[in-house]
N, C-alpha and C positions, 0 to 999 in steps of 0.2 A: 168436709175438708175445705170447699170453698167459701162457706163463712169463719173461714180466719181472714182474721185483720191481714196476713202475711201472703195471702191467696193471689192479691193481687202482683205482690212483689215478684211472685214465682213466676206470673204470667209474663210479665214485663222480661223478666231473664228470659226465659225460651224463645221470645220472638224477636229477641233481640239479638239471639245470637242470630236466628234465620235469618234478621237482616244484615247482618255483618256476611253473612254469606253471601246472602243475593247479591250483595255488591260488590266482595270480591269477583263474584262472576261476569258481572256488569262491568267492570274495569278490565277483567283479564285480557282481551282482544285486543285493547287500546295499550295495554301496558307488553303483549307480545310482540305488538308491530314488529320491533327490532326483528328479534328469533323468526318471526313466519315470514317475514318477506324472505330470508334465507332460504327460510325450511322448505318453503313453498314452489320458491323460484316465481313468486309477484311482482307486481307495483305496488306502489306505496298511494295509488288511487284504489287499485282494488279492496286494498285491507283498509282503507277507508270504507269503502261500501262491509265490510267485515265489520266493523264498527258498528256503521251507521244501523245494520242488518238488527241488532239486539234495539236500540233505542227507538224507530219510528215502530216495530210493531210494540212495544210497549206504552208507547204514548197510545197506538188506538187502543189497546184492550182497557186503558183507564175506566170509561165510560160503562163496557159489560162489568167489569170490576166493582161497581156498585149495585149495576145489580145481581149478578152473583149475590153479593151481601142480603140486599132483600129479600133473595130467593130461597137460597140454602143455608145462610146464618154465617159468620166469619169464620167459624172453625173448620166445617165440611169445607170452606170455599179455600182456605189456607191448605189444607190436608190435600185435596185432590190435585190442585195446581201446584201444590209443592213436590207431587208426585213425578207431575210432568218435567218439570225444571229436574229431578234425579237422572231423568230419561236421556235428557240436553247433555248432563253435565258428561253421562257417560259415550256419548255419544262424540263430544269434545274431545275428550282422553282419548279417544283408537283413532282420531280422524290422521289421518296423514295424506288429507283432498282438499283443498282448497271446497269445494262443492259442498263435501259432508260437513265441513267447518261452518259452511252458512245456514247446514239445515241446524246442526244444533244449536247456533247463535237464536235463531227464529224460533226452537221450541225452549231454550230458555228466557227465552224476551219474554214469551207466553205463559211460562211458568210462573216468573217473576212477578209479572205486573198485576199483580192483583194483590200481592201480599201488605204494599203499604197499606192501604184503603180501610184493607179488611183488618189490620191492626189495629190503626189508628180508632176503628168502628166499636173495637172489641175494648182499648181503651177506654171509648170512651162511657162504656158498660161499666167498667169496674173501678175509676177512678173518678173522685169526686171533683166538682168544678176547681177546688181549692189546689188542687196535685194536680190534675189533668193536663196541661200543659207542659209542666215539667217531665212528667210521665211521656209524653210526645218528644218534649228532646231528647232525653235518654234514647228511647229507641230513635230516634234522627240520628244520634251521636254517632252508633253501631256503622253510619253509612259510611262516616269519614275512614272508622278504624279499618273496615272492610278494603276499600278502597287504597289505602296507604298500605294494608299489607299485600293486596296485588300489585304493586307499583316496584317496592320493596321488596316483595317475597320472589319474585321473579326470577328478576338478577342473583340475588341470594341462592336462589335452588339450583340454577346452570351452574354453580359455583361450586356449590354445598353438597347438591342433593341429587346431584347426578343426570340435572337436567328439569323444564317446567315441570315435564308431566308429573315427576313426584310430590310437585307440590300442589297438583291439581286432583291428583289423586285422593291425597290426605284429607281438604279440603271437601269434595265427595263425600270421603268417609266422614267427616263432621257431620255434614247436611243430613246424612243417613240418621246417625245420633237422634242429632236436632230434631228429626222429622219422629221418632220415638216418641221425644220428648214431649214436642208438641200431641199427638196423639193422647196421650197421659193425661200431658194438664189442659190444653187451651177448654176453655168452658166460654160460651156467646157471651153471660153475661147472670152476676150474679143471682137472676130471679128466676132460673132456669133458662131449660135450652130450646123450648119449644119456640118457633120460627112460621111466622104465620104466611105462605105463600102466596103469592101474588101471581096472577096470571100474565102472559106477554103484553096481554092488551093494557091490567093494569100498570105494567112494569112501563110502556111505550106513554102510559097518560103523565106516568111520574115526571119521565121525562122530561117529557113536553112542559109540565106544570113549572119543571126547575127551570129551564131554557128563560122561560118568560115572566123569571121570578128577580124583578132588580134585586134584593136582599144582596143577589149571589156576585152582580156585576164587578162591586168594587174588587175583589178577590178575582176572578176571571182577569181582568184585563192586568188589575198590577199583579198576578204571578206572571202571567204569558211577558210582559216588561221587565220583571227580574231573571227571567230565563234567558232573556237576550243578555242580562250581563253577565252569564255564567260564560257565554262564547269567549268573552274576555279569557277567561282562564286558561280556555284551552291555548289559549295561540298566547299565554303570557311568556314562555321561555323561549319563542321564536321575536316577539317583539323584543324584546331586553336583549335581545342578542341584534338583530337588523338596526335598532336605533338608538339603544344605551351604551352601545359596544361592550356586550356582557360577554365572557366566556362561557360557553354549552353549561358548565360546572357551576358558576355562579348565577347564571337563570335559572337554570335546575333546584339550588337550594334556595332561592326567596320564592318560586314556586311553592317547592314543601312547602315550605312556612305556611304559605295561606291555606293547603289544604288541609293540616293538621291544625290549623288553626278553629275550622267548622267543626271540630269534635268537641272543645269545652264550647264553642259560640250554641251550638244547639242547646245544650245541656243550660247553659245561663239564661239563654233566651226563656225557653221555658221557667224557668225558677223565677225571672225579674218578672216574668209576667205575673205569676201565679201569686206572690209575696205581695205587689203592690192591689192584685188582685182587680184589674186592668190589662184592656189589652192594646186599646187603640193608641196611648201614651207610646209603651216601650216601640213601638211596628213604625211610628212617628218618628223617634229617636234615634233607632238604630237605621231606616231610609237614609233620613239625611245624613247620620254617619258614612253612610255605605256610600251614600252617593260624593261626597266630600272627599274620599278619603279616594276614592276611583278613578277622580278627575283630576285629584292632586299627584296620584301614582303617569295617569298616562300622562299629564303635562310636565312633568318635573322634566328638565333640562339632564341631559346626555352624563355631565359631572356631578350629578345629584348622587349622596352619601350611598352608600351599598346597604347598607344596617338602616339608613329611612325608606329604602324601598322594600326593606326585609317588615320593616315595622307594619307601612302602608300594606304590604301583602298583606298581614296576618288582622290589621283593620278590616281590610276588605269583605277579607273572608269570614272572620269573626262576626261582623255587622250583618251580610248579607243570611246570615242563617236567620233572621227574619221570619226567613218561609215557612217555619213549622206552626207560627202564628196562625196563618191563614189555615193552618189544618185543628188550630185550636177552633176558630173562628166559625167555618162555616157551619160548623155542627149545632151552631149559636144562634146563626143567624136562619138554618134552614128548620123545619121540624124534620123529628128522627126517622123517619118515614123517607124522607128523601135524601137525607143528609150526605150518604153513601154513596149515589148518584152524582149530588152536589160536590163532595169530593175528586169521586173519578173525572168529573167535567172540568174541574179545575187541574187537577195532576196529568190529564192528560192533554190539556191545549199546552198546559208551560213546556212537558216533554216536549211535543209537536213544535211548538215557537221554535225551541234550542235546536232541535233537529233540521229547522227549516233557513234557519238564521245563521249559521254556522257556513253552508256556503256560498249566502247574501256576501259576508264581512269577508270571505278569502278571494269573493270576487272583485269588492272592490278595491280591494288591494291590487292584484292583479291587473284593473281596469286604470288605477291613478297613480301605481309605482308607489305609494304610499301607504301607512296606518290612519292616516291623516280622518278621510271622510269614514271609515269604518270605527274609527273609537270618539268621532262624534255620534256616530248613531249611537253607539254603546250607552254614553253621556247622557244625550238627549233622554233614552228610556230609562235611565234612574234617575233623571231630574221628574220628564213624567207620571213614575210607578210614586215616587214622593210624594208629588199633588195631588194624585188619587188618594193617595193611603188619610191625608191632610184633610182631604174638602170635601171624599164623597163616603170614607168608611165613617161607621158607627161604633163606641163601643159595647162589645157583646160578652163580658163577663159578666156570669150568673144568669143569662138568659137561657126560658126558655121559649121556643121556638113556637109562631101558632101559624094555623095556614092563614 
């Protein structure tokens, strides 16, 4: 069955939905705020650590996350970690503890983090250089729709459905499904499944070997620099409100805009690349879009049009999905032996940046009564991740990788 031409399509669906999940998951905390500080009797600092609880351990497991892959192949490494995150999910649904709420957030952070990597890995097994890329947005796409229906499903279930947990519950039952599914189809990679293991020591030289491998740096530094611009987003409907004099209602919807905007921007990015059949061009292009169109949103003047800042959001956002590039990329520039690693090193410093940067920028606000010095730093790093992407990346379509 898996030498149908269709084999690969079918893989593409299943993990695609897993990741429309993971990410609802990954949103839900941030999108409950409202309801648990209620429910809970919190602050609205704790349920930040609530937050933050799922994303800094996800940023470290990046790194084991590749090598899992080496280890066990992407399928077992998908399967068994997606087992865990089932554990999380139902662990969420009974909690009514502020406590038990952070351990499941911690075992689905852990459940999660491993499934990009090892998709993308498994990707890049079954599609040819020519789709590859495109193939990577699609599943990227899965993140936004995920995310938009935690945001929206939310509200909608207290309303609808008699409260979150019905829709957290359902949601569960999906992942259940999903995790069938995958069981069924995921295959490592067309040439069979056999997985040649690596012991710790060789796994630690890989490492070591990636670490010290420039190939990998331009990607290293301009993700962890496009991660900083992602803080922007979050604090976009408290700035439009503090200094464009927006209504909660109207930040709120040029927000959406940008985030439903990352659903076709992944899905194109991958195809513009793939069609031209280039990568460093589009990663070029669409930087200094992303960096123009960011500087022009946060500088625009208090009276600037409501519909050009709805526009600039959904630029922003559009441009900025960029990033699946570099997951086209390293597999390019690294050989496949470490490529997985090379991944996780890169998905997990930009996690780690966003996570770490996020309360740099609300300090200095804090510190200057201002936006002012916090969306210059913003500026600054995608005028920098720009020059990098300009003067030090290479292009790496159709390559293959040598030590």
């Amino acid at each position: 069955m898996e030498n149908k031409r269709w084999f690969p399509l079918l893989i593409l669906a299943t993990i695609c939905i897993s990741y429309f999940v993971e990410n609802y998951l990954r949103s839900a905390a941030s999108a409950l705020t409202p309801v648990l500080i209620i429910e809970l009797q919190t602050s609205k600092a704790m349920m930040g650590l609530l937050v933050t609880a799922y994303s800094l351990i996800y940023g470290i497991m990046q790194i084991p996350a590749g090598m899992f892959t080496d280890t066990f192949g992407p399928r077992k490494t998908i399967l068994g970690f997606t087992a865990l995150t089932v554990t999380g999910v139902a662990l969420f649904w009974v909690s009514y503890r502020l406590e038990l709420l952070f351990a499941a957030q911690f075992i689905i952070g852990v459940g999660c983090s491993v499934f990009y990597i090892n998709a993308v890995t498994m990707i890049g097994k079954w599609f040819p250089a020519e789709r590859r890329a495109t193939a990577i947005g699609i599943l990227s796409a899965a993140s936004g729709i995920g995310m938009f229906t935690s945001y929206m499903g939310f509200p909608l279930a207290n309303e609808f459905l008699g409260g979150w947990r019905n829709l957290y519950l359902i949601m569960g039952v999906v992942l259940l499904a999903n995790y069938a599914m995958n069981f069924a189809i995921l295959k490592n990679g067309p040439n069979g499944n056999g997985i040649v293991k690596r012991s710790s020591r060789n796994l630690s030289k890989s490492f070591g070997e990636v670490v010290k491998d420039h190939r990998i740096y331009p990607f290293l530094v301009g993700y962890v620099l496009l991660s900083f611009g992602w803080v922007f987003y979050s604090w976009m409907p408290q700035f439009l409100i503090d200094t464009k004099s927006f209504t909660y209602l109207e930040a709120g919807t040029i927000s959406s805009i940008g985030s439903i905007a990352g659903i076709p921007g992944c899905i194109a990015m991958g195809f513009i690349s793939d069609k031209l059949r280039r990568r460093k061009l589009p990663i070029v292009v669409f930087a200094s879009l992303y960096t123009t169109a960011l500087a022009a949103f946060i500088l625009a003047p208090a009276g600037f049009s409501k519909v050009a800042f709805g526009a600039l959001s959904f630029v922003i956002s559009f441009s900025s999905s960029l990033w699946i590039l570099f997951f086209s990329m390293v597999p390019e520039v690294l050989p496949s032996q470490k490529a997985a690693i090379g991944l996780g090193l890169v998905n997990g410093l930009g996690t780690m940046g966003f996570s770490f940067i996020t309360p740099v920028y609300g300090a200095l606000i804090d510190a200057t009564g201002s936006y002012y010095l916090s969306n210059i730093l913003v500026i600054a790093n995608a005028l920098i991740m720009t020059g990098i992407m300009v003067v030090f990346t290479k292009e790496t379509y159709g390559n293959v990788a040598k030590e």
